[in-house]
TORTI-605402 format. One record per residue (C-alpha): residue in three letters; x, y, z. Coordinates in steps of 0.1 Angstrom, whole numbers, padded with zeros to 4 digits, always signed. Layout:
N
ALAXYZ;...
//
This chain:
516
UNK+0000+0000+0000;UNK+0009+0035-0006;UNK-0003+0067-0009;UNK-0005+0096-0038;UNK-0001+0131-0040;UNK-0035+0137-0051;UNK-0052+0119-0023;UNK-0056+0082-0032;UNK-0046+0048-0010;UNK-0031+0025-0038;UNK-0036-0009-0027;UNK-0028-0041-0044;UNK-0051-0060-0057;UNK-0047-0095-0044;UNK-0049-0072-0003;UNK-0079-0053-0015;UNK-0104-0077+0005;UNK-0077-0079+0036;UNK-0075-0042+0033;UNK-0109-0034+0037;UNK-0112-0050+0073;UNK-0076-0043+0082;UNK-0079+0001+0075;UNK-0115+0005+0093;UNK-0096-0010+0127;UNK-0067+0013+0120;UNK-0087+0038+0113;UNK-0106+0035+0143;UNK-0075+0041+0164;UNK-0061+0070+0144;UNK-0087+0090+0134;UNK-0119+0073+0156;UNK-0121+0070+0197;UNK-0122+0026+0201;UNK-0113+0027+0241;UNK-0120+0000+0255;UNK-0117-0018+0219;UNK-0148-0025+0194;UNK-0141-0044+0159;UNK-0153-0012+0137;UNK-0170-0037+0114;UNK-0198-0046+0141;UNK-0200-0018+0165;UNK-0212-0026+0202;UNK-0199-0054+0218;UNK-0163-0063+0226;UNK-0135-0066+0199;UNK-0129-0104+0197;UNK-0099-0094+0175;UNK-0061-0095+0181;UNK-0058-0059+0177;UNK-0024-0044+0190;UNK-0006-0042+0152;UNK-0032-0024+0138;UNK-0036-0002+0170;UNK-0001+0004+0165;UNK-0001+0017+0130;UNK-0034+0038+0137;UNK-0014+0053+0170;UNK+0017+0063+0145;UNK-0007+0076+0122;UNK-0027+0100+0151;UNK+0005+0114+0156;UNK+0011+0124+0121;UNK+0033+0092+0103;UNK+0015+0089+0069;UNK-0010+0056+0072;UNK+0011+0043+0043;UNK+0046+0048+0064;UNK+0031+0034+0092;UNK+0016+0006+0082;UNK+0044-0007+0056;UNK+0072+0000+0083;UNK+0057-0019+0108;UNK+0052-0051+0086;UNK+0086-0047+0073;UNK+0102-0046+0112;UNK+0079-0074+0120;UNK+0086-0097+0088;UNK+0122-0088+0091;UNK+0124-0102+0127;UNK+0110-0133+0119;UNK+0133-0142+0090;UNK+0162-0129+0115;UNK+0145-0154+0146;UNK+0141-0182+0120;UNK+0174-0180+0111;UNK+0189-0175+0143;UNK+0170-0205+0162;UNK+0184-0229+0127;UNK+0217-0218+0134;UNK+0219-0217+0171;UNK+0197-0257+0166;UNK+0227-0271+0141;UNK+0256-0242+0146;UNK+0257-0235+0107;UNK+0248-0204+0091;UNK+0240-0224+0058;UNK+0209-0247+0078;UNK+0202-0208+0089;UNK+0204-0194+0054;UNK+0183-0222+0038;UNK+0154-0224+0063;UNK+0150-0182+0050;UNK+0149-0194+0019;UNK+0125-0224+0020;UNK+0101-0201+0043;UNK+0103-0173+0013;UNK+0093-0201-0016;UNK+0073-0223-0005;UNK+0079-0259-0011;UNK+0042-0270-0023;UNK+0034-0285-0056;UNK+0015-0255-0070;UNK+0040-0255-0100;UNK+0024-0281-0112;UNK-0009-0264-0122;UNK+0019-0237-0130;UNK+0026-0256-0159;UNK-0005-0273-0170;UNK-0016-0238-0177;UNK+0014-0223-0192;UNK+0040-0253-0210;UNK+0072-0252-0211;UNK+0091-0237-0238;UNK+0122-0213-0240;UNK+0100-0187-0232;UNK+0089-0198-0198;UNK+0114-0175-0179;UNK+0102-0146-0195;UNK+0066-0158-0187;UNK+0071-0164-0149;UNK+0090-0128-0144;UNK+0057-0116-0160;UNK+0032-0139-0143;UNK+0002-0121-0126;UNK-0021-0153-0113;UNK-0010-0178-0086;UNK-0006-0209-0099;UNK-0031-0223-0073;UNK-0054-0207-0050;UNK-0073-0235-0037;UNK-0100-0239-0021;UNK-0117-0206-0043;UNK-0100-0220-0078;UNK-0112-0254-0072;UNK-0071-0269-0071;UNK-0057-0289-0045;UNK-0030-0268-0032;UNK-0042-0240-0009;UNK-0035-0206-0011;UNK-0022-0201+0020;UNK+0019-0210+0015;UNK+0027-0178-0005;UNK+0040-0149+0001;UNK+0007-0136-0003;UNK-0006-0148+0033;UNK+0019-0119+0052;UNK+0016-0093+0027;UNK-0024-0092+0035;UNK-0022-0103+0070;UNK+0003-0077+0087;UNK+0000-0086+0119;UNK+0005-0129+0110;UNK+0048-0122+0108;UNK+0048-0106+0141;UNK+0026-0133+0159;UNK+0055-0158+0146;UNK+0080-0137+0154;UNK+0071-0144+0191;UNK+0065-0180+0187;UNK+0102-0185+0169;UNK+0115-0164+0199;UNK+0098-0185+0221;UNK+0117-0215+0205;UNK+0150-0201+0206;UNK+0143-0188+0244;UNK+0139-0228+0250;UNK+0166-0239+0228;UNK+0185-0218+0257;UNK+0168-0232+0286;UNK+0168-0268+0271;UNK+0206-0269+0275;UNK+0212-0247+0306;UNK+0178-0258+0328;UNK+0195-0235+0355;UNK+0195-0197+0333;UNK+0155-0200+0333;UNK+0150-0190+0372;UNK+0119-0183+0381;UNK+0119-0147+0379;UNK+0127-0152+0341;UNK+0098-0175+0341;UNK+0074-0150+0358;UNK+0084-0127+0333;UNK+0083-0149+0305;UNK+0045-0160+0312;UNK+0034-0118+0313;UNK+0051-0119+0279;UNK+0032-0147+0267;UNK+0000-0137+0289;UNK+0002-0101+0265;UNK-0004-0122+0233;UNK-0045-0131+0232;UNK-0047-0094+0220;UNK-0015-0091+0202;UNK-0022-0124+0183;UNK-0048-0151+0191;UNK-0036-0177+0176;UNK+0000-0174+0186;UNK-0009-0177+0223;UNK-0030-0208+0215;UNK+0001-0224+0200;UNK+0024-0212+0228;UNK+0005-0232+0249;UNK+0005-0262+0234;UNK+0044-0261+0236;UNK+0045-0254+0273;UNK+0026-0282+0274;UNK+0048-0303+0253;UNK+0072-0287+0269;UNK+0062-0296+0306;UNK+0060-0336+0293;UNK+0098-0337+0274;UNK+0116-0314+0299;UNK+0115-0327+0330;UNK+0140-0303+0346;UNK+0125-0271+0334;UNK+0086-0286+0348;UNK+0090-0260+0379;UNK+0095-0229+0357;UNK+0067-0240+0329;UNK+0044-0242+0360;UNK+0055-0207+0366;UNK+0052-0195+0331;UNK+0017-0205+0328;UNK+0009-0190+0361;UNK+0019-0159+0354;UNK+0005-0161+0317;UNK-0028-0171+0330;UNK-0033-0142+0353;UNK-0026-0115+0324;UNK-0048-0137+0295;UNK-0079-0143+0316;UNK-0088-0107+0318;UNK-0084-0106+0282;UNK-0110-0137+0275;UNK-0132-0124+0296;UNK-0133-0086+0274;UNK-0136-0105+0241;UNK-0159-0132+0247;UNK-0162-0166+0228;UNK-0177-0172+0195;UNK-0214-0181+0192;UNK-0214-0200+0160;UNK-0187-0226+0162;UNK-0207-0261+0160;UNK-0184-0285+0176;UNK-0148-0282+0180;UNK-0137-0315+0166;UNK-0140-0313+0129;UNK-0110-0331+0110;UNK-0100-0332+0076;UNK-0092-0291+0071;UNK-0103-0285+0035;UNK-0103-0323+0023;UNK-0135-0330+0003;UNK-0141-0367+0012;UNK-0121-0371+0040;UNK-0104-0408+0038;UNK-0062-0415+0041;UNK-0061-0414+0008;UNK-0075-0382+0002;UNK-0053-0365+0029;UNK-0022-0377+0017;UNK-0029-0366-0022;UNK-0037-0332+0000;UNK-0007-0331+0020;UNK+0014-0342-0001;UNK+0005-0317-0028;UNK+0006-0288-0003;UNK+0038-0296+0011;UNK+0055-0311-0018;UNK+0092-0328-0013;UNK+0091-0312+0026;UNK+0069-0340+0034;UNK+0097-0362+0023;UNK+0127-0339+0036;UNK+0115-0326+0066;UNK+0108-0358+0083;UNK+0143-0374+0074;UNK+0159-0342+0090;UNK+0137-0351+0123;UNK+0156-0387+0120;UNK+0189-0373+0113;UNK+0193-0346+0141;UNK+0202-0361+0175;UNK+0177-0373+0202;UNK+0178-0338+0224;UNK+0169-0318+0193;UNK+0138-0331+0185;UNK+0121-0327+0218;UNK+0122-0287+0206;UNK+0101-0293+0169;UNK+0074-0319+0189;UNK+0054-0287+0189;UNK+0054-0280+0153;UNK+0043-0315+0143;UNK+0012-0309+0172;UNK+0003-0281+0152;UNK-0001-0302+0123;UNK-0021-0324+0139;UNK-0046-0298+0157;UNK-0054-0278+0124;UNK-0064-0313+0111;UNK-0088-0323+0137;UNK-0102-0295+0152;UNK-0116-0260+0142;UNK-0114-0228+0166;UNK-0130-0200+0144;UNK-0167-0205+0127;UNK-0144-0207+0093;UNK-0125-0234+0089;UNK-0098-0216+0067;UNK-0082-0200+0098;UNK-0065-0233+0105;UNK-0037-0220+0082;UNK-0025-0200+0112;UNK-0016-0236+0124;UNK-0005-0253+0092;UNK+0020-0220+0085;UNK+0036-0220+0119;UNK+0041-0263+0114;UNK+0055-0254+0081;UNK+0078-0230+0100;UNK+0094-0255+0119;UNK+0093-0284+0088;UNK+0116-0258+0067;UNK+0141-0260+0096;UNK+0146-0298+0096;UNK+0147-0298+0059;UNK+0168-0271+0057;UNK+0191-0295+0078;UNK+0186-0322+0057;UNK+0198-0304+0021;UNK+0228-0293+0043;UNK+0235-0328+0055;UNK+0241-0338+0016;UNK+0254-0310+0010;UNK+0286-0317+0027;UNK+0288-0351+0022;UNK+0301-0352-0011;UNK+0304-0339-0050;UNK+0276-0360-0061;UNK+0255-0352-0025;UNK+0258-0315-0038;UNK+0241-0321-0072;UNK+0208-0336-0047;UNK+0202-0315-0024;UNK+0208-0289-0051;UNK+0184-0305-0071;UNK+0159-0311-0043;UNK+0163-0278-0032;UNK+0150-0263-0068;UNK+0120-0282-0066;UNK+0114-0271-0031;UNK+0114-0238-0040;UNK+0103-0235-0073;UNK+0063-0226-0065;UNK+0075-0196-0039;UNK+0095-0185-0068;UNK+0067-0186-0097;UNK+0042-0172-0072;UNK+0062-0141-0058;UNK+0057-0124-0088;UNK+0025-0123-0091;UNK+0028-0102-0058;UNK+0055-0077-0074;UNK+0031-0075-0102;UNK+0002-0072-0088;UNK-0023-0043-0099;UNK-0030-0017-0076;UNK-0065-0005-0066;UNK-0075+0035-0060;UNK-0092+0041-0027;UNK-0098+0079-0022;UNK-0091+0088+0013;UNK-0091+0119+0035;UNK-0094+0149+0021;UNK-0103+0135-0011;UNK-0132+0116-0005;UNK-0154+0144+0005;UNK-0176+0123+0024;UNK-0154+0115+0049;UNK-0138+0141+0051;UNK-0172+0156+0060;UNK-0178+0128+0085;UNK-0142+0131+0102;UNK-0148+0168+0112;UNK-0182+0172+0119;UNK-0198+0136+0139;UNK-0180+0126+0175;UNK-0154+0102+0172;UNK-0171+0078+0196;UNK-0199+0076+0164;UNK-0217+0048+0151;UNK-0232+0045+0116;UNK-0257+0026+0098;UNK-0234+0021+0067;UNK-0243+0021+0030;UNK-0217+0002+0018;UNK-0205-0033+0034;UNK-0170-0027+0019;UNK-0145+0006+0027;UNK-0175+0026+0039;UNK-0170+0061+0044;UNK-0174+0059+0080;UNK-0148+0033+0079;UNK-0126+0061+0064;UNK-0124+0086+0087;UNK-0124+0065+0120;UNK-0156+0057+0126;UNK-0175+0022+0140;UNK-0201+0011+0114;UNK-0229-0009+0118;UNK-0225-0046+0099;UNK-0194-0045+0075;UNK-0187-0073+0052;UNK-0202-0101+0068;UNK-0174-0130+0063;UNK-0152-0103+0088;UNK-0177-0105+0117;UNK-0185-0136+0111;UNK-0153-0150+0119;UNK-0147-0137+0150;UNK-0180-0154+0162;UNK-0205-0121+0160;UNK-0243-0127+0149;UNK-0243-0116+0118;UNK-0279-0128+0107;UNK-0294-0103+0133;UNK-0275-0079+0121;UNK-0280-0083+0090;UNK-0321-0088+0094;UNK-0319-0053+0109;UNK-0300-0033+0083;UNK-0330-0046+0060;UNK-0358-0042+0080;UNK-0351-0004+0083;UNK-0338+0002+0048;UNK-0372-0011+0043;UNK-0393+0004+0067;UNK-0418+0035+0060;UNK-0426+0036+0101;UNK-0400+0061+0116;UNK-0410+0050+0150;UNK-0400+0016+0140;UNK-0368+0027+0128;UNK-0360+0052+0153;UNK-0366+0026+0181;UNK-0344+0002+0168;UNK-0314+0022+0157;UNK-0318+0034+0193;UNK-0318+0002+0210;UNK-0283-0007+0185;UNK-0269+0026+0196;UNK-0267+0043+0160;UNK-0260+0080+0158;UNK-0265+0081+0119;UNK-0278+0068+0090;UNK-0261+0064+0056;UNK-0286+0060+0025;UNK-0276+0056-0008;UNK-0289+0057-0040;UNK-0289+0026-0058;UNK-0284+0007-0022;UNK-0252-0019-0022;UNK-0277-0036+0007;UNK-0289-0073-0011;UNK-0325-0071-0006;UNK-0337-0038+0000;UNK-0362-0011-0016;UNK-0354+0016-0001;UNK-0383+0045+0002;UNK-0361+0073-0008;UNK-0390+0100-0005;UNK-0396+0088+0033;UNK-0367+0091+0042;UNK-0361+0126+0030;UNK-0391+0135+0043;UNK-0390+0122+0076;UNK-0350+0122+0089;UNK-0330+0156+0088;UNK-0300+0149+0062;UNK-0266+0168+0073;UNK-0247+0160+0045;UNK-0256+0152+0003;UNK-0233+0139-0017;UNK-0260+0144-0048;UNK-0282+0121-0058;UNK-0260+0097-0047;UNK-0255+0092-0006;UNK-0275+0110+0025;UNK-0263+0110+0058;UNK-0292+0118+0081;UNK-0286+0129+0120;UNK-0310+0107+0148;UNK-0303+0124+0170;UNK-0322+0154+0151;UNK-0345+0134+0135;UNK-0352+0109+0167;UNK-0340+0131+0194;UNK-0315+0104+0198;UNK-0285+0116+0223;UNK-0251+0106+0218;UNK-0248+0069+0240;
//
């Protein structure tokens, strides 16, 4: 993302969707008041969110960092870490730079089969260099293109997600920590323990998912480490009493049914079906990465247990109503599966001439869909948004409604409101309705007043929801409404026109509804 001189956000256009949930929360921290913490996309109860990045860029934007500068320098710090913690905890594991070096490079192209369907679609001929460096579609995007292999192991993932590289930069320091502590029990006292749990106890809000994980290792941990069991029992003391307060804010979603639901994204769930997935998703590292568990020594693989757990637990049981945020779990695994086979190229490489032709040639094949698919990334289109002062509407909105403001949008996607800080009403509903909110409600209500002629209808229920205005717009992007555009002029006191086109109207004019 980045801005332009004449007003416009450019995003790209594979991060447009991402964008458009990931800006509003900035947004509301920058340029909105979100104390104590909403998700701007359903405005009322509790964020159930991990927050903190984006609450970070919005906090360097309030004080005058361009959104663009903020945002971009924050991911870079945070993907940079983890590349530097990644390598670190290989080299520090094995005590080469090389195993260090090639677990960066198998985490930057990722070792899946997607070059395959590459291929199919695009045969080889002398041109094919040419035609990669100019490549603008991923060769697989499963499930949404129908192919096997996911869409989830590019590069792709952490240029949408922001926040994902910092969550597993503290789960790879949190490996290296214990690589430490593994081999000198005694440098983990319990006063680094204490202090290690607040650390971890910080992370429900920071990132969700990363905690969950950390937690599973401790408990690993706690089993394989028998002289470090007084200090875990510390650490999740002390982790405990900072995370609790934490669940307790956000709440738990309503709409998971049942948490034991294996298979991921496997249609027809049988062994044979999972291995074709697997197998195509992780290409040769399902070979490689287990033979580096085998060749390392007994000690060393008590510290990747955790990663193959992960595995495991994104295969059998879902967390979120939407099944496709088990990639948080298969990308971390993945994490530590580079590592081993990043040891087990190195192994070859130094055992002899002919050794150095495999693992060279295993090593192109384990990178080759990363490399095809990062350049559909550089190439990537990029999308105008007009943003403040451009987009006159909220501009409008920014200096003249409170901060605190809650809209009934118009527009599910990159509202306005959303714009210039402000909590809407129901956003796009695949964002709420993975974090566990009731959209159908929601979403009953947004149509029952866009269709509505009764103004003491409407004006008791966007009173009860705690509205302070009401967007209209003419033709409505609201599936299934018909709007009575006459009432509404009629009836509700507009503050702002943009034409024909969009009416913002003022309850607490038009219903004598105060600021809640």
């Amino acid at each position: 993302m980045r801005s332009t001189s004449n007003g416009d956000l450019l995003i790209a256009a594979k991060a447009w969707s991402d964008f458009s949930a990931n800006i509003p929360v900035i947004r509301s921290f920058s340029l909105g008041h979100n104390f104590p913490p909403q998700y701007p996309l359903f405005a009322g109860p509790p964020i159930r969110y991990h927050f903190v990045f984006y609450a970070l860029v919005g906090l360097l934007e309030k004080i005058g960092i361009p959104l663009d500068w903020a945002l971009n320098t924050l991911s870079a710090l945070s993907f940079f870490a983890l590349l530097s913690l990644i390598y670190f905890v290989s080299k520090r594991l094995f005590g080469r730079k090389s195993v260090g070096v090639a677990a960066v490079m198998l985490f930057l192209f990722n070792s899946s089969f997607a070059f395959l369907e590459y291929f199919k679609k695009n045969p080889f001929a002398l041109q094919a260099p040419l035609k990669i460096l100019l490549n603008r579609e991923f060769s697989s995007f499963g499930p949404f293109d129908g192919n096997v292999v996911s869409a989830f192991w590019n590069l792709n993932i952490y240029t949408n997600q922001r926040h994902l590289a910092l969550g597993y930069s503290f789960l790879i320091l949190f490996f290296l920590l214990f690589v430490i502590f593994a081999k000198k029990p005694k440098s983990l006292t319990y006063h680094k323990a204490c202090l290690l749990g607040t650390f971890i106890g910080f992370l429900p809000f920071i990132h969700l998912s990363t905690f969950g994980m950390l937690i599973v290792s401790l408990l690993i941990f706690f089993v394989v480490y028998k002289a470090l069991r007084g200090k875990i029992i510390v650490i999740f003391i002390c982790a405990g009493l900072i995370a609790f307060p934490q669940f307790l804010y956000m709440g738990f979603p309503q709409n998971i049914v049942g948490l034991y639901n294996p298979g991921y994204l496997i249609d027809n769930l049988n062994f044979a079906n999972f291995a074709k997935y697997w197998f195509y998703n992780l290409g040769f590292s399902a070979i490689t990465a287990p033979i580096g568990f085998l060749l390392i020594k007994k000690d060393l693989r008590k510290i990747f247990i955790p990663f193959f757990v992960f595995f495991i637990i994104g295969n059998l049981f879902r967390f979120t109503p939407s099944m496709i945020d088990n990639h948080k779990f298969f990308n971390a695994a993945i994490i530590g599966a580079n590592i081993l086979s990043a040891y087990f190229l190195v192994y070859l490489w130094i055992k002899s001439a002919w050794l150095k032709i495999v693992a060279g040639s295993i090593f192109f094949f384990l990178t080759l869909s990363g490399i095809i698919d990062l350049f559909p990334i550089v190439n990537d289109r990029l999308l105008a948004l007009e943003d403040i002062p451009k987009n006159k509407t909220a501009n409008f909105i920014l200096e003249n409604t409170h901060a605190d403001a809650v809209f009934l949008n118009a527009n599910y996607i990159f509202d306005p409101a959303s714009i210039a800080g402000r909590k809407i009403y129901l956003g796009w509903a695949y964002f709420p309705w993975s974090l566990g909110y009731d959209v159908d409600t929601r979403r009953a209500n947004l149509q029952q007043v866009l269709n509505s002629t009764d103004k003491a209808f409407i004006c008791n229920l966007l009173h009860k929801e705690g509205i302070n205005y009401l967007e209209i717009q003419n033709p409505s992007t609201i599936e299934r409404v018909n709007i009575d555009y006459e009432f509404y002029n009629s009836n509700f006191i507009a503050i702002y026109r943009k034409g024909s086109e969009l009416v913002i109207y003022d309850l607490s004019k038009s219903c004598n509804i105060s600021y809640l």
